[in-house]
C-alpha positions as CSV (number, residue, x, y, z in Angstrom):
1,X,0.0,0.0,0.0
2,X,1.4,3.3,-0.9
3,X,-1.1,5.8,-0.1
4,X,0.0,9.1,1.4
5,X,-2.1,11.2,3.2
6,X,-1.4,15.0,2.9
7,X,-2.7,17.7,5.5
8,X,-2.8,21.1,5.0
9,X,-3.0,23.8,8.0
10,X,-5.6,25.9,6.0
11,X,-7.2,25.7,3.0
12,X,-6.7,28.1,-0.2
13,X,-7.4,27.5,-4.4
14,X,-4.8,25.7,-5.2
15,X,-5.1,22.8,-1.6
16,X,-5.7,19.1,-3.2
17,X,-9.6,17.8,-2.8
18,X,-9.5,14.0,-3.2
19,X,-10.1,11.6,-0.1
20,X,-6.4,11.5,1.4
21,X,-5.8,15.6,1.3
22,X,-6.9,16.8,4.9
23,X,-7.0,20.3,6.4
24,X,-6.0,20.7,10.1
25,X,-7.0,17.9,12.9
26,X,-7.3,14.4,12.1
27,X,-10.9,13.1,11.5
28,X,-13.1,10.4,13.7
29,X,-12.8,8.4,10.7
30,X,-9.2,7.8,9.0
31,X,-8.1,5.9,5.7
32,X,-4.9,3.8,6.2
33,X,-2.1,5.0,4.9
34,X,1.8,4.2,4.9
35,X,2.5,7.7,6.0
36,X,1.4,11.3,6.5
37,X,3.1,14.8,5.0
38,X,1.8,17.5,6.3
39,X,2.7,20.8,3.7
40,X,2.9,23.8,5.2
41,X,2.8,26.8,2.1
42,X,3.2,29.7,4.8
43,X,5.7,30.9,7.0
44,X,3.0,31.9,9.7
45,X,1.2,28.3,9.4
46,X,4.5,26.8,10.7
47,X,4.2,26.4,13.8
48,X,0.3,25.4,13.3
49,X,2.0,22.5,10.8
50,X,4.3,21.0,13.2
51,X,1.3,21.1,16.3
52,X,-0.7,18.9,13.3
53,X,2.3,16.8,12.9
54,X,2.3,15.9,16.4
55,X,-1.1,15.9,16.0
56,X,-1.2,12.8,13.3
57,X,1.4,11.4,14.8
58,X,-1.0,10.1,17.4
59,X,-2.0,7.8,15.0
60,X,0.8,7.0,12.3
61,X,3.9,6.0,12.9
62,X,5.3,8.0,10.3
63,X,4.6,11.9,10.2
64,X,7.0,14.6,7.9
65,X,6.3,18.0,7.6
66,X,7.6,20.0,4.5
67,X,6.7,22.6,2.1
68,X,7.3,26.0,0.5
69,X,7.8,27.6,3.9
70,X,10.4,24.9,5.0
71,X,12.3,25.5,2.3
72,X,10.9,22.5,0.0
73,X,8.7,24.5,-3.0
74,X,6.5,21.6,-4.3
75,X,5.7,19.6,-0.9
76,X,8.2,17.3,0.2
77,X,11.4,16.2,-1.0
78,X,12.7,17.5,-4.5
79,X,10.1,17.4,-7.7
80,X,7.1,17.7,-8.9
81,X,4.2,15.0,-8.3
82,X,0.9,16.7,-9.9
83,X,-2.3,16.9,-7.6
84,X,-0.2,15.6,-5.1
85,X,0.5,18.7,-2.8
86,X,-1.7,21.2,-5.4
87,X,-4.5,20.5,-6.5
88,X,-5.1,18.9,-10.3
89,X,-4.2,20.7,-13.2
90,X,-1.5,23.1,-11.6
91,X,2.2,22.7,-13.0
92,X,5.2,24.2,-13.0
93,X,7.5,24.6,-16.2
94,X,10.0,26.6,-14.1
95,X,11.0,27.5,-10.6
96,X,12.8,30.6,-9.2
97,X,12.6,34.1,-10.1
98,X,15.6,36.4,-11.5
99,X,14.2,39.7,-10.0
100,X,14.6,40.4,-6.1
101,X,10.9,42.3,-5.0
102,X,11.5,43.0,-1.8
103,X,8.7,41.3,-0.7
104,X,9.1,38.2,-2.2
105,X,10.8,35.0,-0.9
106,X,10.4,33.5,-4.1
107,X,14.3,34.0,-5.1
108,X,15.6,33.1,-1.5
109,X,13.8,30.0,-1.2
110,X,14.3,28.7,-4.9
111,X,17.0,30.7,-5.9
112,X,17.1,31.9,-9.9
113,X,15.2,31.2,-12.8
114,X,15.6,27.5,-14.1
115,X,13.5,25.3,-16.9
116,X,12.3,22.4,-16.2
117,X,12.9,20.6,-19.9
118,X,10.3,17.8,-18.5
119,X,7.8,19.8,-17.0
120,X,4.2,18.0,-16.0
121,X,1.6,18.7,-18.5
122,X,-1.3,20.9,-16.7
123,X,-3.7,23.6,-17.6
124,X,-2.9,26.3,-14.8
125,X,1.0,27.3,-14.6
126,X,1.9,28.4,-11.4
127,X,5.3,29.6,-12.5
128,X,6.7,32.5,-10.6
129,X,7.9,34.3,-13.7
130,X,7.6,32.3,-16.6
131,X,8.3,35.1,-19.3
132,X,12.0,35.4,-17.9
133,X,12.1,31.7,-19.8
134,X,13.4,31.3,-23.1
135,X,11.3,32.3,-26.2
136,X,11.9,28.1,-27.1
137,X,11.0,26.9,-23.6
138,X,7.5,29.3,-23.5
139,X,6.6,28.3,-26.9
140,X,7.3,24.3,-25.6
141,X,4.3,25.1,-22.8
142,X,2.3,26.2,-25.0
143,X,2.2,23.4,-27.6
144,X,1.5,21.5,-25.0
145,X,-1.4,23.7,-23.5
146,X,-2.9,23.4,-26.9
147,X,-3.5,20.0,-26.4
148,X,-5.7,20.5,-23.0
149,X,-9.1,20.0,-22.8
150,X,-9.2,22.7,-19.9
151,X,-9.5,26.4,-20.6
152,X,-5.8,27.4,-19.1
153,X,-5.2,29.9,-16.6
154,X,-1.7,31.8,-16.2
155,X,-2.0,32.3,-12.2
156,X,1.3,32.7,-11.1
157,X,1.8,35.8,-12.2
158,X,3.4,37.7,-15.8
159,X,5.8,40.2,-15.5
160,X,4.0,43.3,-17.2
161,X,7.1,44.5,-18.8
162,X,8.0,41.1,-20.0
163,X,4.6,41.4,-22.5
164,X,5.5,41.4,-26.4
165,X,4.1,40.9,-29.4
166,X,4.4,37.1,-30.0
167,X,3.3,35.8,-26.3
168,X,0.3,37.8,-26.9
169,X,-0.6,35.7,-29.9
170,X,0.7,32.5,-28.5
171,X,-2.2,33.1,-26.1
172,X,-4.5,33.4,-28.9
173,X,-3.8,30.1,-30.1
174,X,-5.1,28.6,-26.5
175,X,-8.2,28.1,-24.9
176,X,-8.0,31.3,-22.5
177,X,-9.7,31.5,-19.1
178,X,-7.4,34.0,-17.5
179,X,-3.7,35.4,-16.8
180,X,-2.6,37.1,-13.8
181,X,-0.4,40.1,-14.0
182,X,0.9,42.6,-11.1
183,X,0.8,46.1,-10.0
184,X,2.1,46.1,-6.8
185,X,3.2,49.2,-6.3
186,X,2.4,52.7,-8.2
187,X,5.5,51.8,-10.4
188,X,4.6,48.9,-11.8
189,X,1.2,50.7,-13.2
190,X,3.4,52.3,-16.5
191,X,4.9,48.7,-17.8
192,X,1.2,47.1,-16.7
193,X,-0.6,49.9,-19.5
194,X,2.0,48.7,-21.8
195,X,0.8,45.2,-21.6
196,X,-2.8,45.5,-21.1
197,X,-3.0,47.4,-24.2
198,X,-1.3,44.5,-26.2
199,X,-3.8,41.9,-24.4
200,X,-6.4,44.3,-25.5
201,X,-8.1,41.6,-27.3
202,X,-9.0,39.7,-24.3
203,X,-11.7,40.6,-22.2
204,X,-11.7,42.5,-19.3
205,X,-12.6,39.3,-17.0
206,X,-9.3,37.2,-18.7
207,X,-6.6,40.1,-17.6
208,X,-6.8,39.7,-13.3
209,X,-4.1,41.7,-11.8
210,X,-2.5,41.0,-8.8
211,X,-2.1,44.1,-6.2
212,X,-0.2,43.9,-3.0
213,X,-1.9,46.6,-0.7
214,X,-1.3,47.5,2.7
215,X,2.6,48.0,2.6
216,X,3.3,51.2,3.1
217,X,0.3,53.1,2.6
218,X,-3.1,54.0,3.3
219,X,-6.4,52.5,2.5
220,X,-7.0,56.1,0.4
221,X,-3.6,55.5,-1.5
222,X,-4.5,51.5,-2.0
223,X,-8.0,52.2,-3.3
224,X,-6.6,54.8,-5.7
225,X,-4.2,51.9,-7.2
226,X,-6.6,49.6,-7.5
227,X,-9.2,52.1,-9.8
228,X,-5.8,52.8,-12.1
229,X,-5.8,49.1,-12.9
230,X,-9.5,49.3,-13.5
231,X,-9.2,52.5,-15.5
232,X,-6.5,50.5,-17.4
233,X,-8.3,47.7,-18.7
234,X,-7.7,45.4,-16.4
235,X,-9.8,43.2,-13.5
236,X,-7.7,44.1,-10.1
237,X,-7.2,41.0,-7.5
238,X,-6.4,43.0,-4.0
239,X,-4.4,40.8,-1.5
240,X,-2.8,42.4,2.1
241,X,0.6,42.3,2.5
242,X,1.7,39.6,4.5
243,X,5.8,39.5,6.2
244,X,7.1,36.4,6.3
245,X,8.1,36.5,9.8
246,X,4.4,37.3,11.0
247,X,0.7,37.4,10.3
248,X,-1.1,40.6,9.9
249,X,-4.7,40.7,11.1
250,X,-5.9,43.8,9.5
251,X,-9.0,46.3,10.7
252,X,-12.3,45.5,9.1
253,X,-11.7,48.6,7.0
254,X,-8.7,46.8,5.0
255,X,-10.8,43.4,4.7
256,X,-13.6,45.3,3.3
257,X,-11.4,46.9,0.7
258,X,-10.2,43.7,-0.2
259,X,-13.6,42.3,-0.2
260,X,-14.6,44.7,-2.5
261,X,-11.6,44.5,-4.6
262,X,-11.9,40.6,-5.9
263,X,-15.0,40.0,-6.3
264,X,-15.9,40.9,-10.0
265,X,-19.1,40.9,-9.8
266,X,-18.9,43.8,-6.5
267,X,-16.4,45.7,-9.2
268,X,-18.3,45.8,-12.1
269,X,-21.8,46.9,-10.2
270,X,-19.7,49.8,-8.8
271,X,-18.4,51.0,-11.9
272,X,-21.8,50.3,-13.8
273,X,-23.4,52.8,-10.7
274,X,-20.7,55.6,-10.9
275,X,-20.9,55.8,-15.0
276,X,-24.3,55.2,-15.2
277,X,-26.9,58.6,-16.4
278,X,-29.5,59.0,-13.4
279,X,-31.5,60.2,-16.3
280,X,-31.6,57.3,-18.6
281,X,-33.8,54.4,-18.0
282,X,-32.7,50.9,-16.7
283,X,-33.9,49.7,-20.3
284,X,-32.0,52.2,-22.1
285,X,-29.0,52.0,-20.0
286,X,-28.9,47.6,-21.0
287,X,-29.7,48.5,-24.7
């Protein structure tokens, strides 16, 4: 028997679903299993992930505890299994990052951008910067996103300034359902124009931007980011900054801007109500 069971100290998107993923204690009821891994993806969930490793050890004789904040990116041990420690359909074509945000602990935890020639076949690349790849290694992801049956999603993020000519219609050739880029800081907003106006083909729903708020500024200077990237074409995702070395529990003032900036449907009814002519009819205004 080689079954592994895998538990997780919270759940997110990308958290396995099928019967031997777990999140937090164990259950009444517990498959048998050769061992248990518990992944632990954030730096505050450590010390929750080795309290659940204790926790599981109660009743396996074998417990290890890994993961992207232990310094082991795809779960535990080197590689990539798919659906293993992310749920199906996510791969990664490369690992790293050559840039140094000061944010991110992408380049200290993996180090610099590297291909992975044998890369898993998937429909939602997770790659931390996949447009630093070569122009033959992208072009090899996407022959073989052609071939999925899955609409394929770019969530790990393009650099905006990393946008030309023939990615944009490489993505033409696919089955699009969405690709993240960034504005994390009032900088980044020039190079993102640049590219949304390129991707200009897509619709507004297909082109999320990621935007890092809460470092640095006020909820007046984040709100103001986040209606340039909706001024520019593009369908903001907020997210709070989060340190590595603690977890922020913001005021209900910052949740609410978040709340309100990534949900589309919340966006879109705002915008629709600020542009919309008092005078003109509901009919008229649907046409």
């Amino acid at each position: 028997m080689n079954r592994i069971i895998r538990v997780f100290p919270r759940k997110t998107s990308m958290t396995p679903t099928d019967e031997f993923a777990f999140i937090g204690d164990p259950p009444l009821f517990r498959p048998e299993a050769k061992e248990v891994h518990v992944s632990v993806t954030f730096t505050w969930d450590i010390q929750e992930g080795r309290r659940l490793q204790s926790a599981w050890a109660q009743y396996y004789p074998l417990v290890k505890i890994g993961g992207p904040a232990l310094g082991t990116p795809f779960g535990l041990g080197i590689g990539f299994t798919p659906g293993m420690y992310i749920r199906h359909g996510v791969t990664f074509t490369t690992r790293g990052c050559d840039n140094h945000c000061p944010w991110c602990l992408v380049p200290e935890n993996e180090g610099r951008l590297i291909e992975i020639p044998d890369f898993a076949e998937g429909w939602i690349i997770q790659d931390n910067n996949i447009l630093q790849a070569s122009r033959q290694h992208i072009e090899k992801v996407f022959s073989m996103l052609r071939k999925q049956k899955n609409r394929v999603t770019f969530s790990g993020g393009i650099q905006a300034s990393l946008v030309e000519d023939w990615f944009v219609n490489e993505l033409r050739t696919i089955k699009l359902d969405s690709i993240f880029l960034a504005a994390d800081t009032d900088g980044a907003l020039k190079p993102l124009e640049k590219a949304l106006n390129k991707l200009a083909y897509f619709d507004r729903r297909k082109l999320q931007v990621y935007c890092m708020i809460a470092k640095d500024e006020t909820i007046d200077q984040a709100r103001t980011r986040l209606e340039a990237i909706w001024a520019l074409g593009g369908m903001p995702f907020a997210q709070l900054y989060q340190p590595a070395e603690k977890y922020i529990d913001y005021s209900p003032e910052w949740k609410a801007l978040v709340r309100e900036w990534s949900r589309p449907a919340a966006m879109f009814a705002n915008h629709r109500e600020a542009h919309e002519d008092p005078t003109e009819t509901q009919t008229s205004f649907h046409g």
